[in-house]
Residue frames as qw, qx, qy, qz and C-alpha x, y, z in Angstrom:
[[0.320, -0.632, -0.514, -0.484, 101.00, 128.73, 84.40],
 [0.080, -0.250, 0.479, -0.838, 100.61, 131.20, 87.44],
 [0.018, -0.403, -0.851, 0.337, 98.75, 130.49, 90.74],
 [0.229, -0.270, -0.074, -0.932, 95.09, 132.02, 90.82],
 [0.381, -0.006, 0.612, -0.693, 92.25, 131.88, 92.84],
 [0.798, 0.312, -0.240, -0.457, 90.43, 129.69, 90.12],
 [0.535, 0.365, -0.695, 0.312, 93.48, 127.45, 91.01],
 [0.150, -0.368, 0.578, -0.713, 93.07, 127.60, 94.34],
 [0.624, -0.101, 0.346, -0.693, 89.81, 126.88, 94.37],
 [0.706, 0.379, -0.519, -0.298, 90.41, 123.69, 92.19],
 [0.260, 0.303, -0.765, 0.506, 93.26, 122.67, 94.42],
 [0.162, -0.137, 0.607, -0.766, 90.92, 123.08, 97.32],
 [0.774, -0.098, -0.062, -0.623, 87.38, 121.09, 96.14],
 [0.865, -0.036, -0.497, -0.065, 87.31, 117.67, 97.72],
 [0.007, 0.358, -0.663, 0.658, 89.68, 118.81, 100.85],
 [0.448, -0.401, 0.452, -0.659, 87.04, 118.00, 103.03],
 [0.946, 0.061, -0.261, -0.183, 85.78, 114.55, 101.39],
 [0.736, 0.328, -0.502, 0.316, 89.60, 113.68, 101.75],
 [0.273, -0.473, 0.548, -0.634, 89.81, 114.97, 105.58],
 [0.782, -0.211, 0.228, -0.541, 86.95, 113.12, 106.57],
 [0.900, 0.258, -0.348, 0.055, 88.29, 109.79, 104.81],
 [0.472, 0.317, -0.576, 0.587, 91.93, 110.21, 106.44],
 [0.226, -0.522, 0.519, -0.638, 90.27, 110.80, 109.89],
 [0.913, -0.032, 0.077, -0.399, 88.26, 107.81, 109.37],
 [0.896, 0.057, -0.326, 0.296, 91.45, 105.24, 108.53],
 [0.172, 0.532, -0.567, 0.605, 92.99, 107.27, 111.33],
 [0.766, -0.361, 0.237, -0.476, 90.28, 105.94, 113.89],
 [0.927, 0.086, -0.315, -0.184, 90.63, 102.65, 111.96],
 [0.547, 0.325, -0.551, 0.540, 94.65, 102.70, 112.68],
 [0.389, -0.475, 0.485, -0.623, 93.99, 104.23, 116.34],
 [0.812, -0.236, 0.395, -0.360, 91.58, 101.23, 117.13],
 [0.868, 0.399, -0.292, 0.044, 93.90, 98.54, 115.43],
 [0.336, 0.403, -0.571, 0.631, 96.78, 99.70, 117.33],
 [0.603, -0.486, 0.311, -0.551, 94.62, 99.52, 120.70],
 [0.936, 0.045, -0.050, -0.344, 93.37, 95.86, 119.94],
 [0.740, 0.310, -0.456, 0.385, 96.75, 94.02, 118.88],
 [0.079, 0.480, -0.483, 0.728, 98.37, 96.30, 122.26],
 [0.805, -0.392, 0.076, -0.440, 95.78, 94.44, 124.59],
 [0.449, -0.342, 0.822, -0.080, 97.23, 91.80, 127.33],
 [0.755, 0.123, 0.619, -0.179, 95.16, 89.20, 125.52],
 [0.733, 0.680, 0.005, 0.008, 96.14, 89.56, 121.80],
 [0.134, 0.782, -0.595, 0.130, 99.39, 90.09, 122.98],
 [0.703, -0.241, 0.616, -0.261, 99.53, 86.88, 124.51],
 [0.819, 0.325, 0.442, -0.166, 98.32, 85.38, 121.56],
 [0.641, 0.743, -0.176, 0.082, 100.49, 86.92, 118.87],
 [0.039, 0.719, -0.694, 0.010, 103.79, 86.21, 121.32],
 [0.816, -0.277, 0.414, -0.294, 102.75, 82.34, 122.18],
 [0.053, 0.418, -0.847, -0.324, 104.96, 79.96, 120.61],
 [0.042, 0.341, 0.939, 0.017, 101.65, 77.10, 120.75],
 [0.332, 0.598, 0.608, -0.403, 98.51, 79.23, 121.06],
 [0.246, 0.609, -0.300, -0.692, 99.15, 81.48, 117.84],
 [0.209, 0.323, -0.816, -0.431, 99.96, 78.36, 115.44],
 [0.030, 0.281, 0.959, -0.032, 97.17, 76.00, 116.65],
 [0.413, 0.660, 0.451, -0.436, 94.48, 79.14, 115.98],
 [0.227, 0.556, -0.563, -0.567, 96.10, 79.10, 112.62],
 [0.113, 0.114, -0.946, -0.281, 95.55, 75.59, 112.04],
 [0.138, 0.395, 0.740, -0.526, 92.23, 75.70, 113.29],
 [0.410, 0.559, -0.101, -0.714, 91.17, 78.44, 110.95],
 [0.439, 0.281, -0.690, -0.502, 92.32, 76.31, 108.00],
 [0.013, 0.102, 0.987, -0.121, 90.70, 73.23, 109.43],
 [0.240, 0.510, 0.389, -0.728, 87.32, 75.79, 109.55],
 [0.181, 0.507, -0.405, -0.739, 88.10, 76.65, 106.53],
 [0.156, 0.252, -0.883, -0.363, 88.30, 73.44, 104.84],
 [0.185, 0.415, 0.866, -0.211, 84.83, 71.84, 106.52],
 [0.430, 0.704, 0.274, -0.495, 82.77, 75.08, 105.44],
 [0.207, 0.550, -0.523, -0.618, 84.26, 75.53, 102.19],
 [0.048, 0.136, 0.979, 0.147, 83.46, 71.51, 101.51],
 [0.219, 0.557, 0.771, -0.215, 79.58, 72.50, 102.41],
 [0.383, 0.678, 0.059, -0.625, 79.42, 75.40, 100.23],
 [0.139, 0.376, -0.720, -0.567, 81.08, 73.83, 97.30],
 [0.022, 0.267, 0.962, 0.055, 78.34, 70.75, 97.64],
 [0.252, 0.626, 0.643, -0.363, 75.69, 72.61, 98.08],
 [0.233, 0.753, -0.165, -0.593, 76.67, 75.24, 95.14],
 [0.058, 0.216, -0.804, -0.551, 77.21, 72.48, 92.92],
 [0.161, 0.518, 0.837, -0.067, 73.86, 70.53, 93.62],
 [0.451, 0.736, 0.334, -0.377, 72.39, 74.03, 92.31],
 [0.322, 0.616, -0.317, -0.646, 74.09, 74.05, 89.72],
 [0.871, 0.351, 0.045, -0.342, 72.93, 70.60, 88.39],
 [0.299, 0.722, -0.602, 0.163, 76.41, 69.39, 88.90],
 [0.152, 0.403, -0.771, 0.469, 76.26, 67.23, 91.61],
 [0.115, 0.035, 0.912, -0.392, 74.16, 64.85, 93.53],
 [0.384, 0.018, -0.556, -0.737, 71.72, 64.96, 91.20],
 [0.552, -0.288, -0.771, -0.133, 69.70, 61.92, 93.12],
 [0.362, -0.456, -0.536, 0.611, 69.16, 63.83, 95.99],
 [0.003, -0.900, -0.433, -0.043, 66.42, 66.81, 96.31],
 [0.153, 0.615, -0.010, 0.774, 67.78, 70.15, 96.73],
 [0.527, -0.669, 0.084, -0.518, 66.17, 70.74, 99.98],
 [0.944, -0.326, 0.042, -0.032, 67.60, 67.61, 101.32],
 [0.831, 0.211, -0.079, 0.508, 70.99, 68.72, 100.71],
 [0.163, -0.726, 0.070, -0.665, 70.51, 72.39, 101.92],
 [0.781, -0.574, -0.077, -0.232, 68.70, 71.06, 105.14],
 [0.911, -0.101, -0.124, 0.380, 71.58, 68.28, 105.92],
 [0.602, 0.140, -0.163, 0.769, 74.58, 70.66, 105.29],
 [0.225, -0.932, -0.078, -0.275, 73.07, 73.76, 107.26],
 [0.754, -0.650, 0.006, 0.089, 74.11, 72.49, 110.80],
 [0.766, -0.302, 0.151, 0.547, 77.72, 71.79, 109.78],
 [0.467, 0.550, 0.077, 0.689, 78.38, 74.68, 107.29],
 [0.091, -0.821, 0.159, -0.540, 77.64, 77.03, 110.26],
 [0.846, -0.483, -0.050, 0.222, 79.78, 74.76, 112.71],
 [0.731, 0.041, 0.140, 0.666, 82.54, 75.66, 110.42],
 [0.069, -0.762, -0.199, -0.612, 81.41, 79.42, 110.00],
 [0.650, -0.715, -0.162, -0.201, 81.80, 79.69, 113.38],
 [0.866, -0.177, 0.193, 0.427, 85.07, 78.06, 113.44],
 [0.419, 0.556, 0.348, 0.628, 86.24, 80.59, 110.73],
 [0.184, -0.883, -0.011, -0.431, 85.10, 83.79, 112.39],
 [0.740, -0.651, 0.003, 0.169, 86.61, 82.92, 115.56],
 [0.760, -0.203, 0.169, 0.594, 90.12, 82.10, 114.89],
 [0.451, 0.640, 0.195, 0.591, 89.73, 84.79, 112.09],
 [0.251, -0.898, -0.013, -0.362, 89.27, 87.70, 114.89],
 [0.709, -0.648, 0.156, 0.231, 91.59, 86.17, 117.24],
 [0.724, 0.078, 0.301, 0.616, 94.29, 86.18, 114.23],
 [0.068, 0.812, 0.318, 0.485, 93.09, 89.45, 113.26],
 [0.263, -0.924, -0.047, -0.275, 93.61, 91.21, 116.60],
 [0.780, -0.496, 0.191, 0.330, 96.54, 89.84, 117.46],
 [0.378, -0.243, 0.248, 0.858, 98.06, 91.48, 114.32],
 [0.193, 0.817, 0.421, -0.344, 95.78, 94.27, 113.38],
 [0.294, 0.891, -0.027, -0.345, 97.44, 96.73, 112.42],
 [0.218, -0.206, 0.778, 0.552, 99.65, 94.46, 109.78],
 [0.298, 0.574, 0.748, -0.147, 96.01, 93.58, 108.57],
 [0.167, 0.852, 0.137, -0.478, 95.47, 97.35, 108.15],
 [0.109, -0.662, 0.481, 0.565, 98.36, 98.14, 105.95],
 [0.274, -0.253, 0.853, 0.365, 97.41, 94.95, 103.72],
 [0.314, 0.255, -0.545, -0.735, 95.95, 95.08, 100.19],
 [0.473, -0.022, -0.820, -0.322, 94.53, 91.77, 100.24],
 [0.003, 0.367, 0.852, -0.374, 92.43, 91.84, 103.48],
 [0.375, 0.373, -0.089, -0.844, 90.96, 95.59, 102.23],
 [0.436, 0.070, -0.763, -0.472, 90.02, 92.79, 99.25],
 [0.242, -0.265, -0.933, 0.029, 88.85, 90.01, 101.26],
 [0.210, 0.551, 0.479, -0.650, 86.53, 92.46, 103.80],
 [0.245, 0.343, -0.206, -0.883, 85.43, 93.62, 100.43],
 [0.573, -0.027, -0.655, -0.492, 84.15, 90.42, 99.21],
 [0.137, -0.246, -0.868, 0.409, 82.69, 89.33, 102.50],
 [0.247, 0.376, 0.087, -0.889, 80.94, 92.32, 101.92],
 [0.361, 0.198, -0.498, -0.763, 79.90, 91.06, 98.98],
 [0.201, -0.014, -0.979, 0.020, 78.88, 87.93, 100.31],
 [0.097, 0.436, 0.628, -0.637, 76.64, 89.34, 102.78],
 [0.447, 0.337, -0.216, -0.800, 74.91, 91.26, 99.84],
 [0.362, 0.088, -0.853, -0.366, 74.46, 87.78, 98.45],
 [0.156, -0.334, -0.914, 0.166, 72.83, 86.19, 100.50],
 [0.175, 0.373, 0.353, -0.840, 70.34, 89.37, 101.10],
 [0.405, 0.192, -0.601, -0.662, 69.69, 89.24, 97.03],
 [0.542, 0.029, -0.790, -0.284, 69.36, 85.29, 97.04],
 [0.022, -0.180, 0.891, -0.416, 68.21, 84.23, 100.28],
 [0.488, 0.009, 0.656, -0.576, 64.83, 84.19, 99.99],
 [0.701, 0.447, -0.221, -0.510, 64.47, 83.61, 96.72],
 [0.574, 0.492, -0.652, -0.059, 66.92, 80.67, 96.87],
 [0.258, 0.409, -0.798, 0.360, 68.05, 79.49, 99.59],
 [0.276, -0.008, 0.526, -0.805, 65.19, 79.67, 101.84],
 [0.686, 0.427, -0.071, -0.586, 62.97, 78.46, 98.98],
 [0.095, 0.299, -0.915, -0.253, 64.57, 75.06, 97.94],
 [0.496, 0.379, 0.759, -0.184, 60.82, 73.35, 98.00],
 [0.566, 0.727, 0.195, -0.336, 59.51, 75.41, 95.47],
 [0.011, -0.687, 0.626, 0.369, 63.34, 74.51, 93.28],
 [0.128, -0.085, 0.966, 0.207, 62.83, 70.82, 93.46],
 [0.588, 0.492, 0.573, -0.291, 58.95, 71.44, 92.31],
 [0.488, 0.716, -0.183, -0.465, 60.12, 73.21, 89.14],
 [0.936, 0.353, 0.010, 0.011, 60.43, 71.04, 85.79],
 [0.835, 0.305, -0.204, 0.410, 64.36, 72.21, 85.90],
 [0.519, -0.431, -0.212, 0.708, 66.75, 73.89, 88.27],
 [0.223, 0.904, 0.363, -0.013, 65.93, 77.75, 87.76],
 [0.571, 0.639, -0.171, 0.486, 68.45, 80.45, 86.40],
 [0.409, -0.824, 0.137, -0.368, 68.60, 81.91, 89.87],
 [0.860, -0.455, 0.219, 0.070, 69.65, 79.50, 91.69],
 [0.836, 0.106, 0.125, 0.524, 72.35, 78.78, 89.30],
 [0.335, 0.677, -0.183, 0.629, 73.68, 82.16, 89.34],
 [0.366, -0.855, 0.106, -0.351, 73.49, 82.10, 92.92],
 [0.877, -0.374, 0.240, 0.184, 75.91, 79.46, 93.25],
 [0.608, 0.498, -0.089, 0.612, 78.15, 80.87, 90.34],
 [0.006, -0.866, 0.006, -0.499, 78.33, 83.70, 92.04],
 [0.751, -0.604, 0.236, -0.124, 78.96, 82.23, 95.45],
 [0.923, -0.122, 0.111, 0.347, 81.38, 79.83, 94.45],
 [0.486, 0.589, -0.005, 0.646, 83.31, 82.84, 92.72],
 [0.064, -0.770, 0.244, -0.586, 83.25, 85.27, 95.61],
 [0.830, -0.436, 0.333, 0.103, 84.59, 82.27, 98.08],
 [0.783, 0.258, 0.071, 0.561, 87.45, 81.40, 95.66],
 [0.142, 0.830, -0.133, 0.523, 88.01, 84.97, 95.80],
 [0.645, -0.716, 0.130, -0.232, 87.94, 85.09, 99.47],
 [0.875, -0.310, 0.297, 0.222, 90.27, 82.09, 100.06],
 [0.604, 0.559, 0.032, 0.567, 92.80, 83.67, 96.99],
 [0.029, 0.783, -0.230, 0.577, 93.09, 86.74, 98.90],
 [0.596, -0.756, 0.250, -0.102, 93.35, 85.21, 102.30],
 [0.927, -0.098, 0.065, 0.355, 96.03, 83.06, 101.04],
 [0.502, 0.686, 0.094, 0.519, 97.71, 85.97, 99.32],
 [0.465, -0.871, 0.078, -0.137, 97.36, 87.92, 102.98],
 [0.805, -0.506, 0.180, 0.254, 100.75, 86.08, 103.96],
 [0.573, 0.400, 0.260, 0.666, 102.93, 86.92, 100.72],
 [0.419, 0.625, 0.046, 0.657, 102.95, 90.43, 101.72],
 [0.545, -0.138, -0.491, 0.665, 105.56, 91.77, 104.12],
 [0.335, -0.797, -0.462, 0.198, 104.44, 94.27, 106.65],
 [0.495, 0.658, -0.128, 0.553, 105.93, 97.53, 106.88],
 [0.732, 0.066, -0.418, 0.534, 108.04, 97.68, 109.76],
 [0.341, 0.038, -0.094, 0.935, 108.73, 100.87, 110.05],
 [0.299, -0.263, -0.516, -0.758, 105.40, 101.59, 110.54],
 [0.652, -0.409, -0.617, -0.168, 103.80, 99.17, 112.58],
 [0.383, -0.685, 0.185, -0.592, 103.23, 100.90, 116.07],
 [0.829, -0.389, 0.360, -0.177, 103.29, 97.60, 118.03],
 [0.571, 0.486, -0.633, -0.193, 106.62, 95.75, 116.71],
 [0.920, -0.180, -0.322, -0.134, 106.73, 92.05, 116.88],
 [0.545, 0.276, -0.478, 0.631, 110.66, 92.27, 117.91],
 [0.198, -0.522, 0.326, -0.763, 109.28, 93.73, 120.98],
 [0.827, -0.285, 0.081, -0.479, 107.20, 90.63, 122.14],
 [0.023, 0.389, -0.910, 0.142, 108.90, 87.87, 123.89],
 [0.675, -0.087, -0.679, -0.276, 107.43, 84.61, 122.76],
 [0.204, -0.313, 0.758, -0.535, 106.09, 82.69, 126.06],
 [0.480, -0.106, -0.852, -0.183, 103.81, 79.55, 126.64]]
């Protein structure tokens, strides 16, 4: 089949959609490669002690908040502490689910910017920022209707559908979350690629 200008013009619809996109994950990669190339992330990704103890930290973050969402997403779902109000299990685990939230972001960004642009290149953070995304939608959907609202839960004759889908839901897009960050390490960086190589930093304390 010969070229024509019906061709052409085929060939040529979406060009700009697909510019714009590829200058946008060029910023992304520009400001990835900035971040990781800072004194302070560099520090942090050569340190033979400060890298591995904001690694164990994260999972120590990890493992307190994840405990308060899984208790409080079972108690709506009529699963769990059953002798104890709804509100009075919300209330209680606030303080410490966002100690560990806190704990979590941090170490995440400091692990994050110290290798960025491996981050970039990988499949399974694109996933996880996608279901953090999603998370944040949750909680816009369900917050006031749920969360915010746990007096008017423990007045009703039985736990309402809401609520229980907001904790299916939740507990599914955290499993997700923690699947894909675990997955994040299973896949190898591409080398040949990466703008800032590690073989260039000289571990120091």
């Amino acid at each position: 089949m010969g070229w024509s200008p019906r061709c052409a013009e085929r060939a040529g619809a979406g060009t700009p959609a697909r510019t714009w996109t590829s200058a946008l994950l060029a910023m992304i990669l520009s400001l990835c490669q900035w971040a990781q190339s800072t004194a302070f992330f560099t520090a942090i990704r050569g340190s033979w002690n400060v890298y591995p103890v904001v690694m164990a930290t994260h999972l120590l973050g990890i493992a307190l908040f994840g405990g308060m969402i899984l208790i409080t997403d079972m108690r709506l779902l009529g699963l769990a502490m059953r002798n104890r109000s709804i509100s009075d299990v919300v209330d209680q685990l606030r303080v410490p689910k966002r100690v560990g939230l806190l704990i979590v972001a941090t170490c995440g960004i400091l692990m994050l910017g110290s290798k960025a642009e491996e981050y970039y290149y990988n499949i399974y953070f694109r996933i996880k920022l996608v279901l953090l995304l999603c998370v944040f939608l949750h909680g816009l959907i369900f917050r006031s209707s749920v969360y915010a609202n746990t007096a008017a839960l423990d007045r009703a004759a039985k736990i309402p559908g809401r609520a229980k889908l907001a904790a299916l839901l939740s507990l599914l897009l955290w499993a997700g979350i923690a699947c894909a960050g675990r997955a994040i390490g299973y896949i190898e960086p591409p080398l040949e690629r990466i703008h800032a190589m590690m073989q260039s930093d000289r571990p120091h304390t």
